[in-house]
DRENTOR-280720 format. One line per 4 residues: number of its first residue (from 1); their letters; for each residue y, x, z of C-alpha. Coordinates in Angstrom, 2 decimals. Layout:
NUM	A	Y,X,Z; ...
//
This chain:
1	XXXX	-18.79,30.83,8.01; -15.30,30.80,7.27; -12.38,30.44,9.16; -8.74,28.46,8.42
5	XXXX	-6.69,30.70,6.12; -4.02,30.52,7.93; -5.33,31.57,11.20; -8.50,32.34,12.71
9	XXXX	-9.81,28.50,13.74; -12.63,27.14,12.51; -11.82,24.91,9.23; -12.04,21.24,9.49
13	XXXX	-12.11,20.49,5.77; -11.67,22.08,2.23; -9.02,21.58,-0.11; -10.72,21.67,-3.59
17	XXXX	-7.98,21.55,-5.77; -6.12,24.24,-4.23; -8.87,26.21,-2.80; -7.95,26.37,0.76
21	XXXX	-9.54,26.24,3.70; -7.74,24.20,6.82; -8.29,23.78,10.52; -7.13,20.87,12.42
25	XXXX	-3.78,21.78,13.36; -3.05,23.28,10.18; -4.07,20.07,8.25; -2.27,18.03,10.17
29	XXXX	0.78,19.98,9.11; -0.23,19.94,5.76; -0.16,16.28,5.04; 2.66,15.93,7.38
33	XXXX	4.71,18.45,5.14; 4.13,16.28,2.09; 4.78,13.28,3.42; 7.64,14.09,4.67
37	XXXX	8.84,15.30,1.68; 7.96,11.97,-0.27; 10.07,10.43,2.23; 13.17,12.03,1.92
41	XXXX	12.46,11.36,-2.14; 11.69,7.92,-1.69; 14.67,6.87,0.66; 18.07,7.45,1.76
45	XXXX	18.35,6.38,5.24; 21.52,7.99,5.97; 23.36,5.05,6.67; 20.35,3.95,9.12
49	XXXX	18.39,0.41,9.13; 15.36,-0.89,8.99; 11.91,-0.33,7.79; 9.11,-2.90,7.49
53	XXXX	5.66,-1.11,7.25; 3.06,-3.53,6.03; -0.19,-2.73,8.34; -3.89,-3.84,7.63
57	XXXX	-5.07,-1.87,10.44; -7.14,0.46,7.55; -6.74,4.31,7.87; -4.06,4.17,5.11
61	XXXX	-1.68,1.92,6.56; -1.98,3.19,10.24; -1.38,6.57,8.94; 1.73,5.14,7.44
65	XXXX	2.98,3.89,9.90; 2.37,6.50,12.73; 4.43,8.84,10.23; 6.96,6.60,9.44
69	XXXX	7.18,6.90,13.36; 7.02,10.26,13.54; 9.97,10.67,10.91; 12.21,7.85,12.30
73	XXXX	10.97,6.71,15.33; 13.71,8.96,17.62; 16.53,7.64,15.42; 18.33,4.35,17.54
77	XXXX	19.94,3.89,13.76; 16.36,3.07,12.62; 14.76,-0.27,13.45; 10.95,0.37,12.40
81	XXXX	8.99,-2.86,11.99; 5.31,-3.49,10.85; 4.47,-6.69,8.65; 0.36,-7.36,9.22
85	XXXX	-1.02,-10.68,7.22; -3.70,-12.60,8.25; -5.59,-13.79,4.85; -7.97,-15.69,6.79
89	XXXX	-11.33,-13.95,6.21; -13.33,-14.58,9.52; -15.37,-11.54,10.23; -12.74,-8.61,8.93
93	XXXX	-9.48,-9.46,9.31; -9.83,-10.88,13.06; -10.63,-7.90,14.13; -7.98,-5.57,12.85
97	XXXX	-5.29,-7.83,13.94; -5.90,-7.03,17.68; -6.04,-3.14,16.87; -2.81,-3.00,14.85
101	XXXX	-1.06,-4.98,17.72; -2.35,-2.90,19.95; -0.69,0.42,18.37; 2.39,-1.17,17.72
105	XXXX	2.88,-1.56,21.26; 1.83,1.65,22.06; 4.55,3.23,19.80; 7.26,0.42,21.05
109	XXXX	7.14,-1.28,17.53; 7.81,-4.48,16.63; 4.56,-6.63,15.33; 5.42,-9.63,13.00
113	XXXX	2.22,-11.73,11.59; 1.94,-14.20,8.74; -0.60,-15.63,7.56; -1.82,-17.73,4.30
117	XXXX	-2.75,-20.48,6.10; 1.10,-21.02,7.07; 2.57,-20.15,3.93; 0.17,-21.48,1.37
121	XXXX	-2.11,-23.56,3.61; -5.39,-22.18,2.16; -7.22,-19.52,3.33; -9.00,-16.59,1.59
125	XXXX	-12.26,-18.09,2.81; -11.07,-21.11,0.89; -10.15,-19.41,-2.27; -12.88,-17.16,-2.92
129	XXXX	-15.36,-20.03,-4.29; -12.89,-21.28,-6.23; -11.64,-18.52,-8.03; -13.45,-19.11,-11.11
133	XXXX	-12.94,-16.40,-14.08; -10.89,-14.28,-11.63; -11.32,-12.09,-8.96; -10.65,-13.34,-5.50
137	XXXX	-8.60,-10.08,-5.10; -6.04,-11.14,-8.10; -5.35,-14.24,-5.67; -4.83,-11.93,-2.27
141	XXXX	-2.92,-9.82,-4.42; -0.44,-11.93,-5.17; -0.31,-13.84,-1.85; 0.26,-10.61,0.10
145	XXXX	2.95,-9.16,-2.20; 4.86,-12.65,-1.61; 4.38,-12.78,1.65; 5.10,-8.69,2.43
149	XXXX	8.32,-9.40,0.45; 9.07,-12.74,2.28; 9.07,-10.93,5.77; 10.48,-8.07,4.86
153	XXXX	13.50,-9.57,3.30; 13.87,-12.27,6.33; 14.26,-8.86,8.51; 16.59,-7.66,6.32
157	XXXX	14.77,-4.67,5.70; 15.94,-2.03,3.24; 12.22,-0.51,2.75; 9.09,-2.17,2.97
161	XXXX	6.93,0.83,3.15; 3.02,0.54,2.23; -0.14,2.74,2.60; -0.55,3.12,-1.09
165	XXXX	-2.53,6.28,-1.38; -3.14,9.27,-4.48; -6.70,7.74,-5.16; -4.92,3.68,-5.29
169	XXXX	-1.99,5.15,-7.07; -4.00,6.88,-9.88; -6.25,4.09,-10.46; -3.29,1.60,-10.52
173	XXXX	-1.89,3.73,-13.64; -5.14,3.99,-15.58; -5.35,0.13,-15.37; -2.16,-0.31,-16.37
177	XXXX	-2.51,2.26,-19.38; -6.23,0.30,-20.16; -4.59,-3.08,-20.25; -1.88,-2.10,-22.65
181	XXXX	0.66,-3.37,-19.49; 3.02,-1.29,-19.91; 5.66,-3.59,-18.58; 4.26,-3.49,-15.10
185	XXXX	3.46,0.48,-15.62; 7.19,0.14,-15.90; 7.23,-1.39,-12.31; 4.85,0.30,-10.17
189	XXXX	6.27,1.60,-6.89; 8.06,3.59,-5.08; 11.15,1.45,-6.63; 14.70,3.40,-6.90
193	XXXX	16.01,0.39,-8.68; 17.06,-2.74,-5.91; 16.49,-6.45,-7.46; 18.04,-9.01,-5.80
197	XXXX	15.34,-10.88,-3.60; 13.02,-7.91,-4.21; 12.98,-4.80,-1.35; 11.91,-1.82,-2.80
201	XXXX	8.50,-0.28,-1.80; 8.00,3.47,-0.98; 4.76,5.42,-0.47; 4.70,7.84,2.02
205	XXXX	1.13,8.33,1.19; 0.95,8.32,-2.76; 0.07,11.78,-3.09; -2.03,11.90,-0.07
209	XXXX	-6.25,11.33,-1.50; -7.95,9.66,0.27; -10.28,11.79,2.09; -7.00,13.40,3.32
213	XXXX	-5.89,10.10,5.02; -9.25,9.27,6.37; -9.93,12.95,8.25; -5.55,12.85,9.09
217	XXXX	-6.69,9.75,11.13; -9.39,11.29,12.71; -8.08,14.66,13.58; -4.83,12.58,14.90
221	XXXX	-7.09,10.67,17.16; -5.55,7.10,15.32; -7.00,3.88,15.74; -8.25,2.30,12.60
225	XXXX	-10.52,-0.93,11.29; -13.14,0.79,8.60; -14.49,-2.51,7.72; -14.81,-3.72,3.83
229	XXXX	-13.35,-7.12,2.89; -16.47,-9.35,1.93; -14.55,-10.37,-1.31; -14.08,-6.32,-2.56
233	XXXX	-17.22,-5.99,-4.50; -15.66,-8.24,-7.24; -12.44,-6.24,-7.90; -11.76,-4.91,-11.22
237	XXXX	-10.43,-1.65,-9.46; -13.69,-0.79,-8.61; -14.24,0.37,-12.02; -11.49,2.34,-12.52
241	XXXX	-12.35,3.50,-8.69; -15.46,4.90,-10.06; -13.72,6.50,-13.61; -11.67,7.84,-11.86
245	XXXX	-14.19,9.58,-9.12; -16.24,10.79,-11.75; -13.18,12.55,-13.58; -11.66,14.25,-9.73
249	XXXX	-15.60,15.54,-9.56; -15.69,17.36,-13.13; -12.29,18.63,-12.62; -10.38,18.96,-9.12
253	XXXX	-6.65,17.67,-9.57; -6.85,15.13,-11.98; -5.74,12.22,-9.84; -2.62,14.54,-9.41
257	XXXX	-2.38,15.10,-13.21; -2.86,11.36,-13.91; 0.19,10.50,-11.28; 2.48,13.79,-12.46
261	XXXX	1.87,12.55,-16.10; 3.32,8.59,-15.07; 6.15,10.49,-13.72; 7.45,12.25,-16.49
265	XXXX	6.94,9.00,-18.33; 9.08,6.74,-15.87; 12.08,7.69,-17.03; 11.85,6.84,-20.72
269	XXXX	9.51,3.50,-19.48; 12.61,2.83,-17.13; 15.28,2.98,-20.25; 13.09,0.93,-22.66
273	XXXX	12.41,-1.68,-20.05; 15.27,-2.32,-17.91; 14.65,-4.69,-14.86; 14.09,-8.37,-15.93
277	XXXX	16.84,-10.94,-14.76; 14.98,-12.52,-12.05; 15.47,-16.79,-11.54; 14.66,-17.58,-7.80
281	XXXX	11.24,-20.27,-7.35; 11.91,-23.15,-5.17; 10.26,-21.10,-2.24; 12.99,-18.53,-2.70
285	XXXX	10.95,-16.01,-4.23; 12.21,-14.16,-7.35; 10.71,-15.08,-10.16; 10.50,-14.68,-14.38
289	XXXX	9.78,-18.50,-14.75; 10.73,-21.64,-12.91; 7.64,-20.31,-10.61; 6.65,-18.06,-8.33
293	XXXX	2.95,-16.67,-9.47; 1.96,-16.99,-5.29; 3.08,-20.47,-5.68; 1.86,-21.13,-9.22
297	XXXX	-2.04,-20.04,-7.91; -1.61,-21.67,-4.32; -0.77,-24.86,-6.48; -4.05,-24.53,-8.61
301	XXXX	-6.36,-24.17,-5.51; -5.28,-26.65,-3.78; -5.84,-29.18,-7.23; -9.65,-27.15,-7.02
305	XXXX	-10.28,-28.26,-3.42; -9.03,-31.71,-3.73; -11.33,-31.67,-6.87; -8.68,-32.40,-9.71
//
C-alpha cells in the first residue's frame, strides 16, 4: 500500500498526470496552492472591493466560494458576496437554495437571490417544452449570464467570480474550435479586458479537474447539492464531455494541454478581435444589437406559451 509522498499518511487520491500520490492534508494544500495562484493572476484587488461569487450550491461553486473566503475573507477592504439564481426547476434547484444560504451564513456572507420568474417571468419548467430545435440549456445559459451580470453590476462588483472548472473549461474550447466560433473563443473567461456594463469573470477553479473539486469538497467537509438538472441530458456539452473523457483516459494531461494551447493563442485572438462596441438593450444589458439575447429568447417563449 502506499503512503502520501510527502509524508507518511495514507493517500487519499492519485494524481495521474503528475504521478503523485496525496493524503488529505496534503491535497488540500495542493489545490489550495493553485488556486491561489490563479487568483492573484486573475485579479488585482489591491485597491480592495467587492466580489460577487455566483453559487449553485454544486461542489464547484461551493468550493469557489469557500476559497474565495479563505483568500479574502479576513480583508475588511473586501466585501465578498454570493449571487445564487433560482431557474425554477421544482425538484433540483429548491433544494440547493436552502444549503447555499445556509453556508453563506455560516461564513458571514451576504446571500442575494434572483430568479427567472422575476426577471423574465417564465420559468425553466416553462421553457423546456418549448424549446424546440434547441437545447433547454442554450436558454438557461443565457438567462443566467444576464442575470449573474445584472446582480453583480447592481452591487457594484469588480469580479463576478464562477466555479468554472479544468474539465468545463476544456470542453468550452473544443466547442468553440468545432463550431468555427472563434469570436467567442476570443471571449471566454477569465476577462482582463473591462466592457462597460460587462464585469469581468475569473476562475479560481479553471485548472482545478473535476475529480479534484469533488474529493476538495469532501476532504474539506463542504456542504454541496450533487443533484443533476432534469434538463442536462439534452446539452450539446455532453458530447464534447465525453470526447474529451475519452482523450484525458488515453493520455493523462490533455485537458491541461487543450487549456495551455487556448492560452498561447489568446493573445493573437485578443489583437485580431478587439472587444465589440457594445449598444445597451432597453433592460440595460449590453448588447451587439438593439437586443439583449436573454431578452430576445424570453420574448420568443412567451409568443410560444401564449400560442403565437
Amino acid at each position: 500500500m502506499p503512503t502520501c509522498d510527502l509524508c507518511s499518511h495514507d493517500p487519499v487520491t492519485y494524481i495521474r498526470y503528475n504521478g503523485t500520490h496525496l493524503c488529505a492534508d496534503h491535497f488540500k494544500k495542493y489545490v489550495q496552492k493553485r488556486v491561489k495562484k490563479e487568483i492573484r493572476r486573475q485579479t488585482d484587488m489591491r485597491s480592495g472591493g467587492t466580489i460577487a461569487v455566483a453559487v449553485s450550491g454544486g461542489k464547484d461553486s461551493m468550493v469557489t466560494l469557500s476559497l474565495i473566503h479563505d483568500v479574502f475573507g479576513d480583508r475588511p477592504d473586501v466585501d465578498i458576496q454570493c449571487i445564487t439564481i433560482d431557474e425554477g426547476i421544482v425538484g433540483y434547484r429548491d433544494e440547493s437554495i436552502d444549503l447555499v444560504k445556509d453556508f453563506c451564513k455560516s461564513i458571514d456572507v451576504k446571500y442575494n437571490q434572483v430568479s427567472f420568474k422575476d426577471s423574465f417571468d417564465v420559468t425553466m419548467d416553462d421553457v423546456a417544452p418549448l424549446s424546440g430545435d434547441s437545447s433547454p440549456c442554450t436558454y438557461c445559459g443565457v438567462f443566467r449570464r444576464k442575470l449573474m451580470n445584472d446582480a453583480a453590476r447592481k452591487m457594484n462588483a469588480k469580479y463576478l467570480v464562477t466555479g468554472l472548472n479544468l474539465d468545463d473549461t476544456a470542453q468550452s474550447i473544443m466547442m468553440n474550435f468545432v463550431r468555427g466560433d472563434v469570436e467567442r473563443l476570443a471571449r471566454l473567461g477569465p476577462h482582463k479586458k473591462v466592457q462597460p456594463g460587462l464585469i469581468p469573470r475569473i476562475q479560481p477553479l479553471r485548472l482545478i479537474p473535476e475529480k479534484e473539486s469533488l474529493l476538495y469538497a469532501i476532504v474539506s467537509g463542504l456542504p454541496y447539492h450533487d443533484g443533476e438538472c432534469p434538463y442536462a441530458s439534452e446539452a450539446l456539452r455532453n458530447q464534447f464531455r465525453a470526447t474529451v473523457d475519452d482523450l484525458e483516459n488515453r493520455s493523462p494531461g490533455t485537458r491541461f494541454s487543450i487549456v495551455s494551447s487556448y492560452d498561447t493563442l489568446l493573445p493573437m485572438l485578443s489583437v485580431n478581435l478587439p472587444p465589440a462596441d457594445l449598444k445597451k438593450c432597453e433592460c440595460g444589458e449590453p448588447t451587439l444589437g438593439k437586443q439583449c439575447k436573454a431578452c430576445e429568447l424570453s420574448s420568443a417563449v412567451k409568443k410560444r406559451i401564449k400560442g403565437l
